[in-house]
DRENKOLZA-495027 format. One line per 8 residues: number of its first residue (from 1); their letters; for each residue x, y, z negated of C-alpha. Coordinates in nm, 2 decimals. Layout:
N
NUM) A) X/Y/Z  ...
END
This chain:
149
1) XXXXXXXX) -16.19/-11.46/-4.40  -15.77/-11.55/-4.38  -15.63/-11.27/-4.11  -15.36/-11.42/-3.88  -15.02/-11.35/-3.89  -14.79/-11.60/-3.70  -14.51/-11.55/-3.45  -14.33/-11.77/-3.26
9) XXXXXXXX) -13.96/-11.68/-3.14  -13.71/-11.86/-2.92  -13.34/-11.69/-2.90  -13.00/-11.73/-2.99  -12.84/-11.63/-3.34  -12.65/-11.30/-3.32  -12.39/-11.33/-3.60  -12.32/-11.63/-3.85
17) XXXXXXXX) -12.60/-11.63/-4.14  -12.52/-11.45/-4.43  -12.64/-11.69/-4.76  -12.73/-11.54/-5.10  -12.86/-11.63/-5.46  -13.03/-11.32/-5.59  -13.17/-11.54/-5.89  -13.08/-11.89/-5.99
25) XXXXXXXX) -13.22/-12.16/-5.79  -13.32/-11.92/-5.55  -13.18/-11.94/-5.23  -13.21/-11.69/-4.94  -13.05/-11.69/-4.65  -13.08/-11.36/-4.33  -12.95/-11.38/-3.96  -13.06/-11.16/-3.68
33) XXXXXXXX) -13.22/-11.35/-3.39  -13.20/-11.21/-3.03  -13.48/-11.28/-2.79  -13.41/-11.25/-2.38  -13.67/-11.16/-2.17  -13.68/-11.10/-1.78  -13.91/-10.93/-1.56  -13.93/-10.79/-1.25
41) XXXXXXXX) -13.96/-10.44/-1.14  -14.21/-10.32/-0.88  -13.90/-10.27/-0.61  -13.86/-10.68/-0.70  -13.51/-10.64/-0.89  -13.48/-10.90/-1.19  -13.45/-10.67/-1.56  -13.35/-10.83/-1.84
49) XXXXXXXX) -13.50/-10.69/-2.19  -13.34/-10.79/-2.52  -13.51/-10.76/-2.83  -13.37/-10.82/-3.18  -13.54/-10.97/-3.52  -13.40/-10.99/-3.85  -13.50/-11.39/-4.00  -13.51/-11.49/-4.34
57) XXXXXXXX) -13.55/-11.82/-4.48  -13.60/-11.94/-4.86  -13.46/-12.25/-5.10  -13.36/-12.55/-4.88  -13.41/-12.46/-4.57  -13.18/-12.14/-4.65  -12.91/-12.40/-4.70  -12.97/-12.49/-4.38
65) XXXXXXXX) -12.97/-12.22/-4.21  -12.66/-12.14/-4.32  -12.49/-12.44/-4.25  -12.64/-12.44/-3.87  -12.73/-12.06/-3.78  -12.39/-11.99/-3.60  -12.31/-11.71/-3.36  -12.51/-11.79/-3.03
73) XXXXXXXX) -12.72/-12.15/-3.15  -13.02/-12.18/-3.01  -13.33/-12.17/-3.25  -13.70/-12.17/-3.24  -13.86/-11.99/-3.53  -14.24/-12.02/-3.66  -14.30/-11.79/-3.89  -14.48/-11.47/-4.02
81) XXXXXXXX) -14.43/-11.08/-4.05  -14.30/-10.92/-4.36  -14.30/-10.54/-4.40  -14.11/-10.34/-4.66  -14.19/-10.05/-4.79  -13.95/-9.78/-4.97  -13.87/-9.38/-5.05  -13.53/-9.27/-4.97
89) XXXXXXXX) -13.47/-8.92/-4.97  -13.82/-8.82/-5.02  -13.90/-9.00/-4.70  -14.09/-9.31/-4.69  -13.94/-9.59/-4.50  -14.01/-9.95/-4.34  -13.87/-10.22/-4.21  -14.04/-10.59/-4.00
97) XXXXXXXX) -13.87/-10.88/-4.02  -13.98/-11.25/-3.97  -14.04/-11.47/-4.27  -13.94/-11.83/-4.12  -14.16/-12.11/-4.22  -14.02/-12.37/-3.97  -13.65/-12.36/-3.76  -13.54/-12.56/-3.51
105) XXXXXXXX) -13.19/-12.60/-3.39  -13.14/-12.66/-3.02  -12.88/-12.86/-2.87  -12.55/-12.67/-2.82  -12.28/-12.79/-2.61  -12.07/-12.66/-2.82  -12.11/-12.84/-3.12  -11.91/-13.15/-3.22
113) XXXXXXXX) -12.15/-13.45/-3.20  -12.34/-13.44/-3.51  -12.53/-13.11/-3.37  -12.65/-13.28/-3.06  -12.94/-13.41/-3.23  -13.21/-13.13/-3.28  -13.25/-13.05/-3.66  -13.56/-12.99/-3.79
121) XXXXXXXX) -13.60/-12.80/-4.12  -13.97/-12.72/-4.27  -14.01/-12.46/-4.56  -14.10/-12.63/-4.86  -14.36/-12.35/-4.97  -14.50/-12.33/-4.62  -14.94/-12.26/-4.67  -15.16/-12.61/-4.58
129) XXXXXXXX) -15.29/-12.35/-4.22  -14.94/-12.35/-4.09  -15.01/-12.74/-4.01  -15.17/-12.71/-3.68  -14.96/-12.43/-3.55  -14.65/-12.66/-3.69  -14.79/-12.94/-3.52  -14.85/-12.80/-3.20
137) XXXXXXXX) -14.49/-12.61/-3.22  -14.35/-12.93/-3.21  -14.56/-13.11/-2.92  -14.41/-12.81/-2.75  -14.05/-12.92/-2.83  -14.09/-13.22/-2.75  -14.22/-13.11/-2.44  -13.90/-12.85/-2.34
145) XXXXX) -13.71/-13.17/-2.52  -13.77/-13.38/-2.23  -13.79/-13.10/-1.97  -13.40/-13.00/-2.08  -13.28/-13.37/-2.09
END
């Protein structure tokens, strides 16, 4: 039996994407990805809770990224958890970051006219399972689509 591990994440880019080529013809590109969250607190003030996720995509859609990831764009992610593992200073340590299979780039009103347009970008080596939660990702989209415009 496959175990699941999928997230979804809609935020705004923190800092331009950084783009690198650790081996020929391979292609990764990393930008953190903050998330905005409100709530309300039992006395019925409005909180606001950020959280923050390092993203990296692979080959093509790398290129992308870096072209489009900008400080503050908009971007939906699908995509799944990574954890690394290492010993520094005899003290084993770990870091989670999302592995994008799928970004979208939402409209920005600060983009010259090309941008407008949402971009789609799909990973290349994304698995045959991600289908249906790529498919219904983007009914979704095309939902918030028409409920923005």
């Amino acid at each position: 039996m496959n175990q699941l591990n999928s997230i979804i994440l809609e935020g705004n880019v923190v800092k331009k994407a950084e783009f690198s080529e650790p081996k020929t013809g391979f292609q990764v590109c990393k930008f953190p990805l903050a998330v905005n969250r409100r709530t309300k607190t039992p006395d019925g003030e409005t909180k606001e809770e950020v959280s923050y996720f390092d993203v990296e995509t692979y080959g093509e859609m790398a290129e992308s990224c870096y072209k489009w990831c900008d400080r503050g764009q908009g971007v939906r992610v699908v995509g799944r958890l990574k954890q690394s593992r290492w010993e520094e200073n005899n003290v084993t340590r770990s870091k989670v970051y999302v592995i994008a299979e799928h970004v979208e780039y939402k409209f920005s009103k600060h983009k010259d006219d090309a941008s407008k347009n949402q971009k789609t970008e799909k990973a290349p080596e994304a698995a045959p399972e991600s289908a249906p939660v790529q498919a219904a990702t983007e009914a979704s989209a095309e939902k918030t689509a028409e409920a923005v415009f």
